[in-house]
C-alpha positions, -999 to +999 in steps of 0.1 A: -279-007-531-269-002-565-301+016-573-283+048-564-255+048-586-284+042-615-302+074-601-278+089-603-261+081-638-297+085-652-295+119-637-264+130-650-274+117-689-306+137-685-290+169-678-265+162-705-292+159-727-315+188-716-292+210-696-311+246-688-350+228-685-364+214-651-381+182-661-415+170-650-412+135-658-391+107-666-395+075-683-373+042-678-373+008-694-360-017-670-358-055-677-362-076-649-328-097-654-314-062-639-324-066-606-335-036-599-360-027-573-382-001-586-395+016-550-352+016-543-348+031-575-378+053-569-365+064-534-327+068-545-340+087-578-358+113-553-327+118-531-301+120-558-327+149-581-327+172-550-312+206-557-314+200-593-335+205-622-350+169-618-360+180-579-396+167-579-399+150-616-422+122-615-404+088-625-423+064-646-405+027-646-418+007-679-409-034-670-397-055-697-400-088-691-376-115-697-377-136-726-353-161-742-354-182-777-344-213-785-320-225-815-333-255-817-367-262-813-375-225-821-396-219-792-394-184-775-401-186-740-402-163-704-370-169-683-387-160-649-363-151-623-343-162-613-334-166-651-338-199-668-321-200-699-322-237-708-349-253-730-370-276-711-386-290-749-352-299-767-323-297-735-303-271-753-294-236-744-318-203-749-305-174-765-316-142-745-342-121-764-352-096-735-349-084-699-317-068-695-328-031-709-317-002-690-328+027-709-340+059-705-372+062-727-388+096-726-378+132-707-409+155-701-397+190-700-417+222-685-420+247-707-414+282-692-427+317-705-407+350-706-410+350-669-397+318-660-431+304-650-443+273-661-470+272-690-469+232-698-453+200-708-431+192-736-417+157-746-385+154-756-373+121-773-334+118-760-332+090-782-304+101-808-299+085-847-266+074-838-269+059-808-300+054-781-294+071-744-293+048-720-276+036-688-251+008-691-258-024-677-241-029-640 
């Protein structure tokens, strides 16, 4: 189950990123080419966050479907899975457009008063200029 060692990476970026704040929510773009199985992932992201400042974060998985283009007809087209990535139109080979994202997408962070109590939400885009945070395909 592989979904477990993505938990668990996501995990580790997030508190990278955001360190000293428990997060309420969590956003991930998965393409279906990945194979992931979002109730796994779901389960294995609640096991790994225990004892942590993700413990009880809600996980949000966006699906991106997957979609291919072809060279030479021009036609872009759905791969389905399993993936087809040969054009039925003009027999030549698609050129992958979408599906195999991976990405963490959005961190919702509590915002705590002077006491350490919770007093709302705050978005944080990890996203940096350099470079965007995500988990590396497996």
């Amino acid at each position: 189950m592989h979904e477990l060692s993505i938990a668990m990476a996501v995990i580790d970026q997030v508190r990278d990123a955001v360190p000293d704040d428990r997060v309420e929510s969590l956003t991930l773009r998965i393409g279906e080419l990945v194979a992931v199985v979002p109730e796994a992932l779901d389960f294995s992201f609640g096991l790994a966050a225990e004892g942590t400042l993700l413990a009880g974060a809600r996980l949000v998985i966006e699906t991106v479907d997957g979609e291919a283009h072809c060279d030479g007809c021009g036609r872009d087209t759905p791969t389905g899975m399993p993936p087809v990535l040969w054009c039925g139109d003009c027999e030549r080979p698609l050129t992958l457009l979408a599906g195999r994202e991976l990405e963490i997408v959005r961190v919702v962070v509590a915002d705590e008063g002077p006491d350490g109590a919770a007093v709302g939400d705050t978005a944080r885009d990890t996203t940096r200029d350099e470079e965007t945070s995500h988990v590396p395909h497996r």
